[in-house]
N, C-alpha and C positions, 0 to 999 in steps of 0.2 A: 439201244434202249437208254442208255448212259447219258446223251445227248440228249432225250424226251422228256430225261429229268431232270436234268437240268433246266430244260426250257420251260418247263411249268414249275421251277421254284420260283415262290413272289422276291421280289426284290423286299431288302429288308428297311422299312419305314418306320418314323414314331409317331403316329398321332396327335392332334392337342396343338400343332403347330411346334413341336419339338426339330432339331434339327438332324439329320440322314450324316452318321459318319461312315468313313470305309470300311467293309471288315463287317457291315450290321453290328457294329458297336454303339447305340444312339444315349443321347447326351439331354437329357432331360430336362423338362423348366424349373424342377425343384432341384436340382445339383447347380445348375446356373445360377439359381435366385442363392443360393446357400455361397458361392462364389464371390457372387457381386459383394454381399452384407461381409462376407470377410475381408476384402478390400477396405471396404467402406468402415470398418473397425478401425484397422490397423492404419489409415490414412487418421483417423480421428485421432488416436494415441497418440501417431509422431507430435501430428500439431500443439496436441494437448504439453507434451513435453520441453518441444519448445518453448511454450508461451511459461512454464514452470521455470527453463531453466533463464529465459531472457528477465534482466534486469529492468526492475519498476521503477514507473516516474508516475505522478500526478494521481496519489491516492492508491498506490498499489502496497503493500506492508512489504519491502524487502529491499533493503540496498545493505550494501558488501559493507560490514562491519570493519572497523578502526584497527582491530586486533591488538598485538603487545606494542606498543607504542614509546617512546621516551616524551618526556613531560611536553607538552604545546610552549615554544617560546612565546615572550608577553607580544600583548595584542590578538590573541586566538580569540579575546570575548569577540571579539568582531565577525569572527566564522572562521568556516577552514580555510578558505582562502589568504586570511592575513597572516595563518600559520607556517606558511611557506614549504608545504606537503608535511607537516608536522601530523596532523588530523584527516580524516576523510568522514563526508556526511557518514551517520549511522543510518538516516532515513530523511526521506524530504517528499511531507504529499503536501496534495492543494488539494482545496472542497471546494463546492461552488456555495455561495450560499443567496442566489435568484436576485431577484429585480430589487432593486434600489435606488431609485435614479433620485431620489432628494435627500440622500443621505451619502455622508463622505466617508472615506475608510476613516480615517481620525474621531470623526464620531462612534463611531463600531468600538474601534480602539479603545475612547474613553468611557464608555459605555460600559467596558469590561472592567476596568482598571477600574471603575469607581460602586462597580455592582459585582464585585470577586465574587459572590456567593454563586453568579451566573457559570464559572468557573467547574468542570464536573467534579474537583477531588479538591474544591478550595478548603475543607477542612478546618482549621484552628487561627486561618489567615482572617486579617482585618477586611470589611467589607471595604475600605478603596486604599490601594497599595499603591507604593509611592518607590520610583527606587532607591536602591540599598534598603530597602525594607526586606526582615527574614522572618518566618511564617511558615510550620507544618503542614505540610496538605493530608489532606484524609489519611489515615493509618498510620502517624507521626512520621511523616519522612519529611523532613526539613530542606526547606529551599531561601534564596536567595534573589530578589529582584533585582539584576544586571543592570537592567536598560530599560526606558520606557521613551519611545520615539512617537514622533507625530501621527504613524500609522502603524507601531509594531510593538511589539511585549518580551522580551525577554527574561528566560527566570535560567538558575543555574541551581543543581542540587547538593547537598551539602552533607559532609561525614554524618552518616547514620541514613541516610537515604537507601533503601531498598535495592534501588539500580548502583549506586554506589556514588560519590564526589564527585566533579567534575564534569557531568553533563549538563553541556547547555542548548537548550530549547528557546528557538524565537520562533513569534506569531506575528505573523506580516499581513498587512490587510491591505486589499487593493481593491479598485472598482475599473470597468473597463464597458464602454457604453451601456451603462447604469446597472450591471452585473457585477456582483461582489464576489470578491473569494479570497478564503481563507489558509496560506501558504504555511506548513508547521514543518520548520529544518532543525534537527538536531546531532550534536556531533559532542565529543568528546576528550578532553585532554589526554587521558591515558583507560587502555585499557581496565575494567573492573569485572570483579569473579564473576559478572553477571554475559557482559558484552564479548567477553575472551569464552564463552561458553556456548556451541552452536545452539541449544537447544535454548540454552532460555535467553541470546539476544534473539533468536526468531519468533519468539514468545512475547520479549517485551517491543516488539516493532510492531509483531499484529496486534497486541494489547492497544499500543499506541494508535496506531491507524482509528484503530474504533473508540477510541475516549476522544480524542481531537473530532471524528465524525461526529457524536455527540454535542462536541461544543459549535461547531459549526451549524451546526441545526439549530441549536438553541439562541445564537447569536442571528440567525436568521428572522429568525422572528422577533426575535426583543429590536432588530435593528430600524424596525415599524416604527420604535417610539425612542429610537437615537433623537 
């Protein structure tokens, strides 16, 4: 009898197209589908964390800050490079800012320099700057015009500045088969209570990314009637 009943137990199946394990233990399409999506999570986060923790270039708001530094020897206006590892960039994007093909970066350039008001935070500054010209930009923080090149702007900020003395920011303009864009590198002499602070240089880099985006866009267009 033992044997009868055994042979008329059904084997044990799942329906629906589910899969048959050992044991009539079956394995469901909704345990599987709830599987896959967990996977499919945690593959997203790793990536996600990568891409956070790898260091930005070309428009991303994030490079490795200067920290406590001893003062830049002379010739740092020229960048970090002529500081002799004195400095490292605080941050360095590019924008694009679209077709141009009758217009040269030196126009763009002068264009800027001679219409500052096009400038997002030109403030208290004379509408065409000249260098060594000094001038508060929006919310008196005082600056300093470095350098004015055939294609590039440099400004340097000065005691009573927000971000603190010592930062200097160039705007470099370039065109590359009739496509313009706009390079914004800044770096720093010595640490200030702002850049020596993680929360608010990461603050003032993403600020930065998006006031510089601004002037790219706006230079995009006035660069119509360079």
């Amino acid at each position: 009898m033992r044997k009868t009943d055994r042979a008329r137990r059904p084997a044990s199946r799942v329906s629906g197209g589910g899969k048959t394990l050992r044991g009539g233990a079956p394995q469901s399409g909704a345990a599987f589908t709830r599987t896959v999506r967990h996977c499919a999570s945690a593959v997203l986060l790793a990536v996600s964390l990568v891409l956070a923790a790898a260091p930005a270039h070309a428009g991303s708001p994030a490079i490795t800050s200067a920290g406590s530094r001893d003062p830049a020897p002379e010739g740092c206006d020229e960048g970090p490079a002529s500081c002799h590892g004195g400095v490292e960039w605080l941050y360095r994007y590019s924008y694009s800012m679209g077709l141009h093909p009758f217009t040269d970066p030196h126009d763009v350039r002068r264009q800027l320099t001679d219409n500052f008001w096009l400038f997002p935070v030109s403030g208290a500054c004379p509408t065409r700057i000249r260098q060594a010209d000094e001038c508060d930009l929006l919310g008196g923080n005082p600056v300093r015009v470095e350098a004015v090149g055939d294609s590039d702007l440099q400004i340097a900020t000065l005691p009573g500045h927000d971000l603190g003395s010592g930062l200097h920011i160039r705007f470099a303009f370039s065109r590359t088969f009739g496509f313009h864009y706009l390079v914004v590198s800044a770096w720093q002499d010595r640490a200030t209570r702002c850049t020596e602070h993680v929360v608010c240089a990461t603050a003032s880099r993403a600020g930065a990314w998006a006031l510089w985006k601004v002037l790219s866009a706006t230079l995009a267009i006035s660069a119509y009637a360079a």
